[in-house]
LUMFI-875777 format. One record per residue (C-alpha): x, y, z; residue in one letter. Coordinates in steps of 0.25 Angstrom, whole numbers. Example, Ala and Ser with C-alpha at 12.3 -4.5 7.8 and 13.67 -1.06 7.14 Angstrom:
% residues 2
     c1     c2     c3  aa
     49    -18     31   A
     55     -4     29   S
END
This chain:
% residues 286
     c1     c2     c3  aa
   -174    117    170   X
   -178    102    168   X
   -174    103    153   X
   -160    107    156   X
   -158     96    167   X
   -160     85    156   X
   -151     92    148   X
   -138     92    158   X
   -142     78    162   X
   -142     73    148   X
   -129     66    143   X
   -128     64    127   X
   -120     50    124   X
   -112     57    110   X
   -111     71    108   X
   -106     75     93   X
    -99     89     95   X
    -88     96     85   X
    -80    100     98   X
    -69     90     95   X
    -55     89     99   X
    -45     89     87   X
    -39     74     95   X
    -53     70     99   X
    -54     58     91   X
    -65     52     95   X
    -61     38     95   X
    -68     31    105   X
    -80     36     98   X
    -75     31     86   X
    -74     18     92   X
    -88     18     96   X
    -92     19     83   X
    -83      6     79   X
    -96      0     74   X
    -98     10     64   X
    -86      9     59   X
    -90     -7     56   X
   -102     -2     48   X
    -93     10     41   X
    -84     -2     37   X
    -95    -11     33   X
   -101      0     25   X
    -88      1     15   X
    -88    -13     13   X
   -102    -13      8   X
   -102     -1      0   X
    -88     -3     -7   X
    -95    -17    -13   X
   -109    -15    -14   X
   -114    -18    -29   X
   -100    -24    -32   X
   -101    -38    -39   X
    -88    -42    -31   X
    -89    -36    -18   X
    -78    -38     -9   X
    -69    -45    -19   X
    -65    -30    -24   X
    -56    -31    -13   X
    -50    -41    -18   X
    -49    -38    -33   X
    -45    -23    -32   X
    -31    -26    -26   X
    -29    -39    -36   X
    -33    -31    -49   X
    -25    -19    -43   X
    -11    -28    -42   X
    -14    -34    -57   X
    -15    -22    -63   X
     -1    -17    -56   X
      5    -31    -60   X
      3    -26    -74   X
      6    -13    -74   X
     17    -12    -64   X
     24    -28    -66   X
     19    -31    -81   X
     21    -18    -87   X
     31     -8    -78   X
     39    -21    -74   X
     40    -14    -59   X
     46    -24    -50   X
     39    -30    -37   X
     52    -35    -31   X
     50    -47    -35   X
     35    -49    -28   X
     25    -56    -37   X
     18    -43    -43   X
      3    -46    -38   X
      7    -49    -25   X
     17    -35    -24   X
      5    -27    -29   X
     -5    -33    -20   X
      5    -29     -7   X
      4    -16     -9   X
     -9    -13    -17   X
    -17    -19     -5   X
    -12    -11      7   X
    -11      1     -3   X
    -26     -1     -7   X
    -29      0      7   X
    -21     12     11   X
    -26     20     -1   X
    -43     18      2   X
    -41     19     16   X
    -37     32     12   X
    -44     36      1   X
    -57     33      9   X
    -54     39     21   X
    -50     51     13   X
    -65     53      8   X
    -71     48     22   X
    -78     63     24   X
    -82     67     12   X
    -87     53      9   X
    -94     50     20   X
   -100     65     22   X
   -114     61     24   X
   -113     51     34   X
   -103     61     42   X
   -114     71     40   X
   -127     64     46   X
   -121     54     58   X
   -112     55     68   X
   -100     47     70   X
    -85     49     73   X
    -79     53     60   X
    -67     44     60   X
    -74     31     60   X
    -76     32     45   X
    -61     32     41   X
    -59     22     51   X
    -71     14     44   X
    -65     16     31   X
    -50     10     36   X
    -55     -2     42   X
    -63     -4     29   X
    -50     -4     19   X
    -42    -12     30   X
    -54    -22     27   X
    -50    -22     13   X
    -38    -22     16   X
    -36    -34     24   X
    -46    -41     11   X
    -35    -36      0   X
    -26    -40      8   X
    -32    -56      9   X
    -28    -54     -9   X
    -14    -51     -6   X
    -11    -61      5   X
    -17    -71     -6   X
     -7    -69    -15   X
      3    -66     -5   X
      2    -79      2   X
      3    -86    -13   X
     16    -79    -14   X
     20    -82      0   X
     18    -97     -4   X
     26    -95    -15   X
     37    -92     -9   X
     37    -79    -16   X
     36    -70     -4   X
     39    -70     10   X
     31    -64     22   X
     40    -57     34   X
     38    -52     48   X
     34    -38     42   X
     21    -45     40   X
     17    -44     54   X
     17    -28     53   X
      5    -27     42   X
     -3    -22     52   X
      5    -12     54   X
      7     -7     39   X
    -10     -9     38   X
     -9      0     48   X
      0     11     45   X
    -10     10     30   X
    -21     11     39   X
    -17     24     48   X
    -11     31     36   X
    -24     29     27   X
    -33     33     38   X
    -23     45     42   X
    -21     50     29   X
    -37     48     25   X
    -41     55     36   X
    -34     68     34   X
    -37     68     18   X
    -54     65     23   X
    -52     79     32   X
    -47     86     19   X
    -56     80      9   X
    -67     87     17   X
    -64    102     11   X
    -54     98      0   X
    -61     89     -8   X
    -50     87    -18   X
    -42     81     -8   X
    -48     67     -9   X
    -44     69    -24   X
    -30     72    -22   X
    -28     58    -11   X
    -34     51    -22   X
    -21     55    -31   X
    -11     54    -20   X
    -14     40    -14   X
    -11     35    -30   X
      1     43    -30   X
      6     37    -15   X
      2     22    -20   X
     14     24    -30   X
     23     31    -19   X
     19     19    -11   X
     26      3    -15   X
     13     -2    -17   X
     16     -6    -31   X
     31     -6    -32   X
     41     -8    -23   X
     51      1    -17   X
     62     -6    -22   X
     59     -1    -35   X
     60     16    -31   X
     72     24    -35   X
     79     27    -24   X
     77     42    -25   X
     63     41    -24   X
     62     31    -11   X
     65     43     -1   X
     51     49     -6   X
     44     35     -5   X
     48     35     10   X
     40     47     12   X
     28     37      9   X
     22     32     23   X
     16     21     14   X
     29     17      9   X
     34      9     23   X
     20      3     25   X
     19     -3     10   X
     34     -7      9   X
     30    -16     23   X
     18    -21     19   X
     24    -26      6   X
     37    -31     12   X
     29    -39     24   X
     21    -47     12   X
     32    -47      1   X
     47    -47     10   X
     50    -38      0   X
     57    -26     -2   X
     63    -19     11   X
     55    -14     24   X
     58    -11     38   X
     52     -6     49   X
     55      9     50   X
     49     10     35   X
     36     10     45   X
     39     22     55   X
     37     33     44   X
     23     27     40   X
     20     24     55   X
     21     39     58   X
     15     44     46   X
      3     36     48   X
      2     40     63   X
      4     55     59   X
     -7     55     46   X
    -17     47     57   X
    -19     57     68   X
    -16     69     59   X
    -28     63     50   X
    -38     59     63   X
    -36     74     67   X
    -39     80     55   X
    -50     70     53   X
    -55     74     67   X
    -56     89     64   X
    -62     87     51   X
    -73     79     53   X
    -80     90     61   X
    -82     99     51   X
    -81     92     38   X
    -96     92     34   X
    -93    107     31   X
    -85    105     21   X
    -85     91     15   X
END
């Protein structure tokens, strides 16, 4: 009689249970775990550098040694036309929001097959590794980002290129990467667990979307026949904005952001709902 007294009387501060709502998020629970996500963030730093002999400066050189080889292949050798924007500073546009979009990606794709035996030894609210691993490229990002205005500033003095009002919307296009990436990532993670050969496959396509994306030519330079099929790219809107803020190059407007907007909307709560019903029972097959 005593014993089950206690037991009605005792109240347990986190109970872990599989009886979950597909729209149960958990996201005040992930926000109590925010210091987690500090460490996870931490961890990625440390780990991607550890016995490097340059460290961080790898940020620097991979998007710098990325531009010099398109300089050559694509300026020197194919002679395709930048619109009249000095070559390395074109590249360097698209090639560092691209280099973003695509590890934010590839990363989260792997985050449960990659992560299967700290998911299977401790608890915590699934979804604060991807969102660990987004706030970690949008680090890198903002540090490839300090090369590019380097030799966009120098260009700028030049008189070579102008800044416009377009500039004050780069939140906006990190965002749209960012939601997309994450969106996108998260439902290719939930597949991975049981079809393994997925992760393979994303590999290919995200090289195959970079040349359906103006990250190292410009539109102007697509046949017309083809541009209707380019527009089916949520990318294409964001990148042709990004550019044209920096550059004042080329032509944008505004409703060349309501398709990617929706898309990235749509992909992010389809890819949280499947990630939430995954991540109950993906030990059993990952």
């Amino acid at each position: 009689m005593e014993n089950r007294t206690i037991e009605k009387e005792t109240k347990w501060d986190e109970v872990i249970n599989s009886d979950t709502q597909l729209f149960d998020l958990k996201l005040r629970e992930v926000w109590n775990y925010r210091d987690l996500i500090g460490l996870l963030v931490k961890r990625d730093f440390v780990t991607s550098f550890k016995q490097t002999v340059l460290g961080p400066i790898w940020f620097f050189i991979n998007p710098l040694l990325t531009s010099a080889i398109y300089v050559i292949i694509f300026t020197v050798i194919a002679r395709i036309s930048t619109d009249g924007i000095p070559p390395i500073l074109f590249y360097l546009s698209g090639i560092t929001l691209w280099n973003f979009f695509s590890s934010a990606l590839t990363i989260t794709s792997n985050v449960f097959t990659s992560n299967a035996d700290v998911f299977g030894k401790v608890y915590f609210p699934r979804l604060v590794m991807p969102l660990s691993i987004l706030i970690s490229r949008l680090i890198q990002f903002g540090v490839q980002m300090l090369l590019f205005l380097c030799f966009w500033v120098y260009y700028w003095m030049q008189g070579i290129v102008e800044p416009n009002l377009w500039l004050l919307m780069l939140p906006y296009f990190i965002l749209l990467c960012s939601v997309i990436a994450m969106g996108l990532g998260l439902i290719f993670s939930s597949l991975t667990t049981k079809y393994k050969d997925i992760a393979m496959l994303l590999t290919f396509c995200i090289q195959l979307w970079m040349y359906a994306t103006p990250v190292i030519y410009p539109s102007s330079i697509m046949p017309a026949s083809i541009k209707p099929y380019l527009e089916l790219n949520p990318l294409l809107g964001i990148f042709e904005g990004f550019k044209y803020a920096f550059l004042n190059n080329g032509y944008f407007d505004a409703s060349m952001l309501i398709y990617p907007s929706l898309f990235a909307l749509v992909i992010l709560v389809f890819g949280v709902l499947i990630f939430n019903k995954v991540e109950k029972s993906f030990m059993d097959t990952v």
